[in-house]
N, C-alpha and C positions, 0 to 999 in steps of 0.2 A: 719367258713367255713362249709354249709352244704354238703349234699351229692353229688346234682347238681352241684355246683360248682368242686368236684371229679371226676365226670364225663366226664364236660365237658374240664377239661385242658389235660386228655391225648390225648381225640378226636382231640384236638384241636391239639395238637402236631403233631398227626398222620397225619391230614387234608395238614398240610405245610411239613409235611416231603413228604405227596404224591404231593403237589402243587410245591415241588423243585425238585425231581424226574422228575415230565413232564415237567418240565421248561427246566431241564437239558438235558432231550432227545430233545425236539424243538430244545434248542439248538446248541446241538451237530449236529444233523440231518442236522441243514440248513449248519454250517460249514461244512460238511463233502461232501454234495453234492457239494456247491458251490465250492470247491478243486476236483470234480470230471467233473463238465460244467458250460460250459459260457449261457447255456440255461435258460433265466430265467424263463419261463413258468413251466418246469423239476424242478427250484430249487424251484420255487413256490409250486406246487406239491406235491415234496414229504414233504417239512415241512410242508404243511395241513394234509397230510396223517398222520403224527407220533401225529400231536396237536391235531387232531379228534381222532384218532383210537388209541392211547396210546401205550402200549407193542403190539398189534395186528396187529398196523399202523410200528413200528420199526422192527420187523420181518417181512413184506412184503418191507420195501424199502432195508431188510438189504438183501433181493434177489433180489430186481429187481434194486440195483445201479449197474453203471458202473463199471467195476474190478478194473481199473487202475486210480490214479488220473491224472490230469494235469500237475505235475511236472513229472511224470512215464512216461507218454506217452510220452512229451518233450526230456526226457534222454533216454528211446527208439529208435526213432529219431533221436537222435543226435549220438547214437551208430551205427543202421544201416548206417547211413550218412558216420560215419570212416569208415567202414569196404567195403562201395561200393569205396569209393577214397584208399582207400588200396588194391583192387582189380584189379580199375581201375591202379596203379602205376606197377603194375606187368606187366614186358612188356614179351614175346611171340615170337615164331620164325613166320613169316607171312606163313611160307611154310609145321614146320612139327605141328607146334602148341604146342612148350615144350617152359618152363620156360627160357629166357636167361635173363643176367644182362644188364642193362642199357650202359654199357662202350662196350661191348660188338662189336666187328666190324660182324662178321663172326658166324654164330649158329653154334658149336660145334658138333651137331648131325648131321643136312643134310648136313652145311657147304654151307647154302644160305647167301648170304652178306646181313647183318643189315645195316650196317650203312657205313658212308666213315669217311676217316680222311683228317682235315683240313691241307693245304697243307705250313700253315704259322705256326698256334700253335699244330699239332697235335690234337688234339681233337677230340672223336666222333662227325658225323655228321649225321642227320637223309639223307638220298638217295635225297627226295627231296627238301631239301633247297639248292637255288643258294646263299649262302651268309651263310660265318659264323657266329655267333650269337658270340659270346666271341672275335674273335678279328678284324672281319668286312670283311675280304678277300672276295673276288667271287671265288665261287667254279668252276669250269668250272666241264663238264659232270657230271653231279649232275642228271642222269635220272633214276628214278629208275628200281631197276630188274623187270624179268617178275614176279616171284612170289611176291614180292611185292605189284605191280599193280595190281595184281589175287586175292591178299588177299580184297585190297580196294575196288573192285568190289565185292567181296563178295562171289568167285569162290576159288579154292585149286589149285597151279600150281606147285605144289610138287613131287617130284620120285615117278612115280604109281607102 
């Protein structure tokens, strides 16, 4: 073994330890965006940037990707989603606008009628259904209150 030969096997080591290094950033890059868009143009992009531009190309796409991936955003979404049908279930006095329960006939506080009771099974009834839901009855006077009909319009017919 001459000298040359000495030379050239750490070079050569070092050359594919740098050639697995960029391999491994490409690769990472292109995974990491494609978990961030469905853009192929963006996913195309930034894995040129990181395969041209090296560590110089990975700290500019490690600023300029999206924050969130695709499974984040999704679960995101899917949280705000609970939370507006949890919002939406919370029902309301139509008259003074406080919290009442679901079973509820009469609001507690202004003491405007929520609901009626069905006249065969007892049951909450919303004002305006002519027909029980649970045991088929016809409600007769099933009209609703004024404030009620005030709230539906989009008006307040509440104790001023």
């Amino acid at each position: 073994m001459d000298l040359t030969d000495l030379i050239l096997l750490p070079i050569a080591f070092l050359g594919a330890t740098v050639a697995a290094f960029w391999l491994s950033m490409v690769i990472w890059t292109f995974r990491d965006i494609r978990s961030r868009t469905r853009d192929l143009p963006t996913q195309f992009l930034a894995t040129l940037l990181v395969a041209v531009l090296n560590v110089p190309g990975l700290l500019i796409y490690l600023i300029l990707r999206p924050r969130e991936t695709l499974a984040e955003a999704y679960e995101r979404a899917l949280e705000e989603e609970l939370i507006l049908q949890t919002l939406e279930e919370i029902e309301q006095c139509p008259a003074c606008g406080r919290r009442v329960k679901a079973e509820f006939i009469v609001c507690p506080y202004c003491h405007t009628r929520l609901k009626q009771r069905c006249p065969r099974c007892q049951r909450p009834l919303r004002l305006e259904w002519t027909l029980c839901p649970y045991c088929g009855v016809s409600v007769s006077g099933a009209a609703p209150s004024p404030a009620l009909a005030a709230s539906a319009r989009g008006g307040s017919a509440g104790p001023e």
